[in-house]
C-alpha positions, 0 to 999 in steps of 0.5 A: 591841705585839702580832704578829698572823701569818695571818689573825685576827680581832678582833671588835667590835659593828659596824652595816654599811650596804650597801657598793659597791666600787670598783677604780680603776685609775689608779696613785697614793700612798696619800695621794692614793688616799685623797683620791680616794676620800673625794672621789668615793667614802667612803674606801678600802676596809675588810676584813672577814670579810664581804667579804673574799670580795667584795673578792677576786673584785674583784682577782682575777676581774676581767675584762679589761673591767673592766665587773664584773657577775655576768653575765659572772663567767666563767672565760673572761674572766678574765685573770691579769695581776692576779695580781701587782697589789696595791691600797691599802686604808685601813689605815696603820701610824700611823693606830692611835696606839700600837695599830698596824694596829687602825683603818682609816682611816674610823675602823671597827676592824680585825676581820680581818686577813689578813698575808703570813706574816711581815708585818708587820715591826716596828721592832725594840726593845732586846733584853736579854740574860739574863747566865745564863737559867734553865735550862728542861726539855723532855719530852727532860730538856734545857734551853735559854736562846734570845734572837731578834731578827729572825728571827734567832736566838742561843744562850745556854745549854743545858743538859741533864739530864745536864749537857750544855750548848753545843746551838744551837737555833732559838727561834722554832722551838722554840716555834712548832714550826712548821719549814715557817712559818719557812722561809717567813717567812726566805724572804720576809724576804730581800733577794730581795723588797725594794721599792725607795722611789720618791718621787712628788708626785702630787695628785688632785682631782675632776675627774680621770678614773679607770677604775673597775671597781665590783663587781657582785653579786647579792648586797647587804646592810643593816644593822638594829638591831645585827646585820647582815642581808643580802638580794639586790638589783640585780645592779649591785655585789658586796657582803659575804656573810652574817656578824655579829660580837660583841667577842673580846679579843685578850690576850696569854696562853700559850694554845695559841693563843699561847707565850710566852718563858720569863722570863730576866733581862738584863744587857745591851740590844743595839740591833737592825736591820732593813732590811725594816721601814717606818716609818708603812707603809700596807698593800696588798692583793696580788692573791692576798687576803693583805696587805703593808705598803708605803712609802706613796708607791709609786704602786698602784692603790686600791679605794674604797668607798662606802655604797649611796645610800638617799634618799626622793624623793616626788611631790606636787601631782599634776595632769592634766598635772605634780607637784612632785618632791622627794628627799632629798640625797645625801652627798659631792660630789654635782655635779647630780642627773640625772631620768629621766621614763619615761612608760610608754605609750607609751613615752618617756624624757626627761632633765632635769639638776637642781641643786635637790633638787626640779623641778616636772614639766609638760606631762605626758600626764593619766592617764598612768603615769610611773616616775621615777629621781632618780639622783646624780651624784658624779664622773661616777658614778651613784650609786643611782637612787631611784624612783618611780612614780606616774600623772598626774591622768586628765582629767574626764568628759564627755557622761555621757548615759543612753541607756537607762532600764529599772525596774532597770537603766540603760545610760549613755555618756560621751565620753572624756578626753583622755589616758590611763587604765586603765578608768573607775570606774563608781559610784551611789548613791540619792537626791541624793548627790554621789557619789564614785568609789571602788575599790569602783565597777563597772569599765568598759573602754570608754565605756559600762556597763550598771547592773543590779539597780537598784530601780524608781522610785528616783532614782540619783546616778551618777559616772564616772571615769577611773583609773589605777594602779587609786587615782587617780581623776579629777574624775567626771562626774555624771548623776541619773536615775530608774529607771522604775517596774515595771509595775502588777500585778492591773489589772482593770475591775469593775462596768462598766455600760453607759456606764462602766467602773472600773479598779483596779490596784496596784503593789509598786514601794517608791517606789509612794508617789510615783508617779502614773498615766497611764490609757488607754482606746482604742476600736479600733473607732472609734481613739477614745481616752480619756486620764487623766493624773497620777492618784495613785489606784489606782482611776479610773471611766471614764465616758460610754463606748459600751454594748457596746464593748471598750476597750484599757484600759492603765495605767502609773506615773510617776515625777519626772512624766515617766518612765513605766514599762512599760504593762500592756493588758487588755480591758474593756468596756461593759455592751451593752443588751439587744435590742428587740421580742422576738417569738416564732412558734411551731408544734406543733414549733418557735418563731421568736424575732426581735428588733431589734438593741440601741442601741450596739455589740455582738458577738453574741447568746445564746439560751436555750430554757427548758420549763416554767420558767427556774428550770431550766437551759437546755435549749438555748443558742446563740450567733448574730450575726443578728437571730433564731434558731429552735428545732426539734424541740420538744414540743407543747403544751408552754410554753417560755420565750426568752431573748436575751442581747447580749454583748461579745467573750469573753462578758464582761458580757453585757445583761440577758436580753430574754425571752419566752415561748409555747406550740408549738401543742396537738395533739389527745388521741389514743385517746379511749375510755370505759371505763365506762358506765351509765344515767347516768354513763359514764368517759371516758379519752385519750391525751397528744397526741403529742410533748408527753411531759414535758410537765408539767400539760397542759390538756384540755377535756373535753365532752359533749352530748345533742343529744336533750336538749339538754344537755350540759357543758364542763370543764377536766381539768389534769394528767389523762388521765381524766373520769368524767361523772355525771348523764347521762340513760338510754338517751341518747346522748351526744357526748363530745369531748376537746381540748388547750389551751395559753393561748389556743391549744387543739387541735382536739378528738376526739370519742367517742359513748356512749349510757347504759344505757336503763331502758325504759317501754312505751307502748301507743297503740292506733290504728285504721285507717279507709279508705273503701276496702274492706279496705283496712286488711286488706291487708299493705302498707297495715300495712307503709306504716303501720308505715313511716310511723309509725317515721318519725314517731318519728325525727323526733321522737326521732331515729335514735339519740339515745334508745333507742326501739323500735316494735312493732306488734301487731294486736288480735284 
């Protein structure tokens, strides 16, 4: 048997489990505290250097109260009436076997231990009495025998090294050295502080009611493995501090620790009594932490203790409205188990007492959170809640409805389900997919959303759900629906004639392959309107159209056979005919061109003036919606060529040109000279008519004539302004004339007379005048009237002056 005094520790590998404390206030015998305790708790309480602090704050600070919580650990509700209070703890002398006070009474070993000084006392065992002890040698040269019993203590023997003997000494104080301890331990060992034995017969069962003061703490504690780990947890109970612990040995050995007795030898044994000592003594903690052995019977108050309840409870067979709960069952005297269903919004509690370990929940709201606590009921204590949270099914999706469809985006609605729910989950796929909903779904708070960056002429697959608790998802409602087709690209019509018109376009949507066509061709002029539909070509000629008319040409894709994508509009056209009976009218100066207007529809007309060729440009390009046009200021003589073209609106396929040509009428040369003359060649030289400079390759007529001779010639002169005539007769006179002509108009003529150089011939006629009058012939005017009469003569046979002749008279002597 070992005397363990203050407080030791005995080590051992212990596993803790979290630990609750309890300080049960009603008075009992240790028998029946510890059946209380393993009833409605797990046994009394142990102490271990782990929690001996907890278990103090318990006995010591407890409030007035009792209501222990962290909270109100405050000096000011502390009363110090527990002060002299002592508490049964599950360690009894007898329940260690030979080995007292080394097992509590729940099996575990004693680790610690904290005794009043001098407790416990043992029963006292036969003391033998040395018949001559050894003498033994301090550092002071003495040597002492001592026996003690009890405290008590009896001198044998000393002897001294000088041979002194007879000295009384304390035993105990010799070797624990300790004067104070010993006082102390006297002092307590006295019958001053006896308790005296009161005998009560008292039985507990589970019905009866206890005031409990549990220990509450932030602190809580579990095991892991073989060491013990602590961490925080509610603030409901006080629980062991942080501490682990391997196996120490307690021996016996005169260490420092420890100091034996020398040996002696003994004749005799002295039976030894003590008052103090308890047979199968059960063990009190006083109020002030340190512990005493008391008569097992004496009626104190307990502490239990009990191991945090950890279970597992689980929800399956979750619908719109209920779920199968199930737990795990609680050890100990568990009499029902009470559930608490918090629907969180908005906000409800209901409370359901159950037997069973397992209750199946109904009339739930769909999509809706619930916090659930399964909390044991042990004694008319709670034991730990076990929680769980989970969310009822949310109700199905209806009404998904497309309200508006784009090439790349698609806005939708749905009705909304009955119950709760945090937000819908809206998710899509191509083709004809069953699509599922997801955590990866667009998130929607209300009862729309608009799906963007979607793929033209695509068909998509789109659910929408409700969710909860951000996973649980509810049956989705589905909708396909195919986004429209872009619109076509680079539409245009080519080769229109007058009564067609081909369109072509393209488009570079992906699902081009499945489109068709809707091509429209609208007269605005009339409202007349051509339609196509289902064309799979890119490519459509229009035919028995109107010459000359503009058309709203508008094409669109089609996708599923209905859906139309955005329309592209451009202008076209039908080829105009050309105008009808050209007539040209011009002057020296001017051309008036007239025309009847061409069949079908037209927009205005353009004239083109060309001179001399139309492989030039233009001299001049006007545009009028009459039926006619006048050119001014033009040259002369001059071949100008008309076009009249009939256009459309924006000059887009004009006709084909009507076309004319004429000349503005010749104006005469001007300046007709002769440069050169001889007997019979004389050069004539004129000027271009006015207004036809540029004029390319004017015609003249050039002619002369002897109206003596009669003779005379006409020629053409092409691109000249000069004419040498040869083979003229002399000394004649001649009449030159020059005109301009242009197709069949010619200008009227400028004239010139020349006479050649004459090359004279003398004639002499002899003439004699008779007269039946007397010297007639003698006088001076019968010569004048025949020189007068003669020259009248040759007049009229020569002319004035259409040849050189001259006549002399001359008398003959």
């Amino acid at each position: 048997m070992m005397l363990l005094l203050g407080p030791l520790f005995l080590a051992a590998s212990v596993i803790w489990a979290e630990e609750q404390y309890y300080l049960v206030s009603l008075n009992d015998t240790w028998d029946n505290a510890r059946n209380y305790c393993q009833m409605c708790y797990k046994d009394l309480t142990t102490i271990t250097p782990g929690n001996v602090q907890l278990i103090q704050n318990l006995i010591i600070q407890i409030p007035v109260s009792q209501n222990f919580t962290a909270q109100n650990l405050t000096a000011q509700n502390f009363t110090a009436q527990n002060l002299s209070s002592a508490y049964w703890i599950g360690l009894r002398q007898n329940f260690s076997g030979s080995l007292f006070w080394s097992q509590w009474s729940n099996g575990a070993p004693v680790i610690y231990q904290n005794w009043y000084p001098g407790r416990p006392i043992l029963k006292k065992m036969d003391v033998p009495m040395p018949k001559s002890p050894p003498p033994t040698t301090s550092t002071a040269g003495t040597t002492a025998g001592t026996t003690s019993t009890a405290g008590t203590t009896r001198t044998t023997g000393t002897t001294g090294t000088t041979g002194t003997t007879g000295t009384t000494s304390n035993l105990f104080n010799e070797m624990v050295q300790c004067p104070v301890l010993k006082k102390l331990i006297d002092c307590l060992n006295g019958s001053d502080y006896l308790v005296t034995a009161i005998t009560h017969n008292t039985s507990y069962n589970a019905s009866t009611n206890y005031s409990i003061a549990p220990i509450t703490s932030a602190t809580s504690f579990s095991t892991t493995g073989s060491s013990t780990q602590f961490s925080t947890s509610t603030p409901a109970l006080l629980s062991t501090s942080a501490n682990t612990y391997s196996s120490m040995l307690l021996v016996s050995s005169t260490s420092a620790g420890l100091v034996t007795s020398p040996p002696m030898s003994t004749t005799t044994v002295v039976q030894e009594t003590d008052f103090d000592y308890i047979e199968d003594s059960c063990v009190a903690l006083l109020s002030f932490g340190m512990w005493r052995e008391k008569h097992c019977y004496e009626f104190l108050p307990f502490i239990c203790y009990d191991d945090r309840f950890f279970g597992e409870v689980s929800i399956s067979n979750v619908t719109h409205d209920g779920g199968f709960l199930s737990w795990s069952q609680a050890p100990g005297n568990i009499t029902h188990y009470r559930v608490e269903q918090n629907r969180v919004n908005p906000p409800n509690t209901e409370f359901r007492k159950v037997t069973d370990l397992n209750i199946t929940l109904q009339d739930l709201v769909p999509g809706t959170q619930y916090n659930i606590k399964v909390i044991p009921v042990k004694c008319n204590r709670d034991l730990n809640p076990q929680n769980i949270s989970f969310s009822t099914l949310p109700m199905d999706i209806s009404n998904v409805s497309i309200v508006n469809v784009q090439s790349t985006s698609v806005f939708i609605n749905w009705s909304a389900p009955i119950g709760g729910r945090d937000n819908y989950s809206v998710n899509w796929l191509e083709g004809e997919n069953q699509t599922l909903c997801t955590e990866k779904g667009s998130i929607s708070t209300a009862e729309q959303y608009h799906i963007t960056n979607l793929i033209p002429g695509q068909l998509y697959s789109i659910a929408v759900c409700a969710v909860v608790n951000k996973t649980i998802f509810g049956t989705p409602g589905r909708i396909s629906v195919y986004t429209q087709p872009s619109r076509v690209t680079t539409l245009i019509s080519a080769n229109n004639m007058s009564s067609n018109i081909l369109a072509m376009w393209n488009s570079s949507d992906r699902q081009a392959s499945d489109y068709c066509y809707h091509v429209v061709l609208m007269d605005n002029s009339t409202n007349t309107k051509y339609e196509i539909f289902s064309i799979s070509s890119t490519m459509v000629n229009l035919s028995n159209l109107t010459a000359g008319t503009q058309y709203d040409l508008t094409v669109s894709a089609v996708v599923n056979g209905s859906l139309e994508g955005e329309t592209l509009t451009i202008e076209a056209y039908t080829t105009p005919e050309p105008v009808n009976n050209l007539a040209l009218t011009p002057t020296d100066n001017s051309i008036n061109a007239t025309w009847d207007p061409p069949n079908g529809s037209y927009y205005n007309f353009s004239v083109e003036l060309y001179l001399n060729s139309m492989n030039n440009t233009a001299n001049l390009t006007q545009y009028t919606k009459e039926r006619q046009y006048s050119f001014s200021n033009l040259r002369s003589t001059a071949l100008y060529f008309v076009n009249v073209i009939t256009h459309v609106k924006l000059d887009k396929y004009p006709s084909k040109p009507a076309s004319g040509s004429c000349y503005t009428l010749p104006v005469s040369p001007a300046n007709i000279s002769v440069t050169f003359i001889n007997s019979t060649t004389v050069d004539l030289k004129w000027e271009s008519p006015k207004n036809s400079e540029g004029v390319e390759n004017l015609n003249y007529n050039v002619t002369y004539k002897s109206f003596f001779w009669g003779s005379g010639s006409t020629s053409n002169e092409t691109g000249t302004n000069n004419k040498t005539i040869y083979g003229l007769q002399t000394g004649t006179k001649y009449n030159f004339s020059v005109s301009v002509y242009a197709g069949q108009l010619q200008s009227l003529p400028v004239f010139i007379n020349y006479t050649t150089v004459p090359n004279y011939k003398n004639v002499t006629l002899t003439m004699q005048c008779s007269s039946a009058t007397s010297l007639y012939c003698k006088e001076g005017r019968t010569k004048a009237l025949f020189e007068k009469e003669l020259k009248k003569k040759m007049i009229s046979k020569f002319g004035d002056d259409n040849i050189v002749w001259d006549v002399r008279i001359k008398e003959r002597n």
